[in-house]
N, C-alpha and C positions, 0 to 999 in steps of 0.2 A: 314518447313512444320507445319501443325496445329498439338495440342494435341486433345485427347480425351476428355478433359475438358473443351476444346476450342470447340468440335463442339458439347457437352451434352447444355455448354451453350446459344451459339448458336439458338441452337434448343430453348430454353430454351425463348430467348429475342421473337424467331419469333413465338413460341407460334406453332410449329411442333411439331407433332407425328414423331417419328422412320419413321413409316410405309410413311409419305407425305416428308418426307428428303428421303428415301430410294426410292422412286417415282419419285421426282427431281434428284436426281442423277444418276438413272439408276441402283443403287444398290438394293440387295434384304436384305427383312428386318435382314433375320439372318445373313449377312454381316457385316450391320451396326451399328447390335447389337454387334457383336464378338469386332467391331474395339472399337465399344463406352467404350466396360468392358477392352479394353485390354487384348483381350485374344489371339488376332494374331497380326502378326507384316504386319502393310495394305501395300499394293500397292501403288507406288507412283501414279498413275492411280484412283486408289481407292480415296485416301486422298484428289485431282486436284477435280473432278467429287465434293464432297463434298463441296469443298470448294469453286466450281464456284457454286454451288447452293444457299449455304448459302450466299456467298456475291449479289446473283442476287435478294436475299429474303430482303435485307438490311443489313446486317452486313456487318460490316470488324474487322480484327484481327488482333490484335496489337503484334506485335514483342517480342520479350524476354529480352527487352533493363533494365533499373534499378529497373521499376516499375514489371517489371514481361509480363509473355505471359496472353491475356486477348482476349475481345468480346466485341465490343461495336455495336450501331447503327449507320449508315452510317449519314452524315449532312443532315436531311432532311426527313430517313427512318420511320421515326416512325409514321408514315399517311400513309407509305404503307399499300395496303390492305395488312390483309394475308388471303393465300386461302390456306385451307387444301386438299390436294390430298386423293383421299377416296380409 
């Protein structure tokens, strides 16, 4: 599954607020806030939802292989619009 630093960054590359990933996901913001600081242990449900969002935004996430778990843009993504959810 993803980290929490995997989806701060994320948010990070796609230029979201909490409040438009927590819109896209279906989550509410004090949810995604709690998972972001690591303050509860999420939902597999929860983490899926995040993470089909984020990849539909243009990311994908790279595994925990030698280089480490990380965030990049999808081949291509980076001329997606991004639209912020208000």
């Amino acid at each position: 599954m993803i980290t929490a630093a995997q989806i701060r960054a994320a948010r990070g590359l796609l230029k979201w607020t909490q409040a438009a990933l927590a819109a896209k996901s279906g989550l509410s913001v004090v949810t995604l806030n709690m998972i972001e600081s690591e303050t509860v242990q999420p939902r597999k449900g929860s983490l899926a939802a995040i993470r089909e969002a984020l990849e539909g935004g243009g990311v994908e996430f790279i595994g925990t292989g030698a280089g480490g778990a990380g965030v990049r843009f999808r081949d291509g993504a980076q001329n997606l619009p991004t639209v912020l959810a208000g």
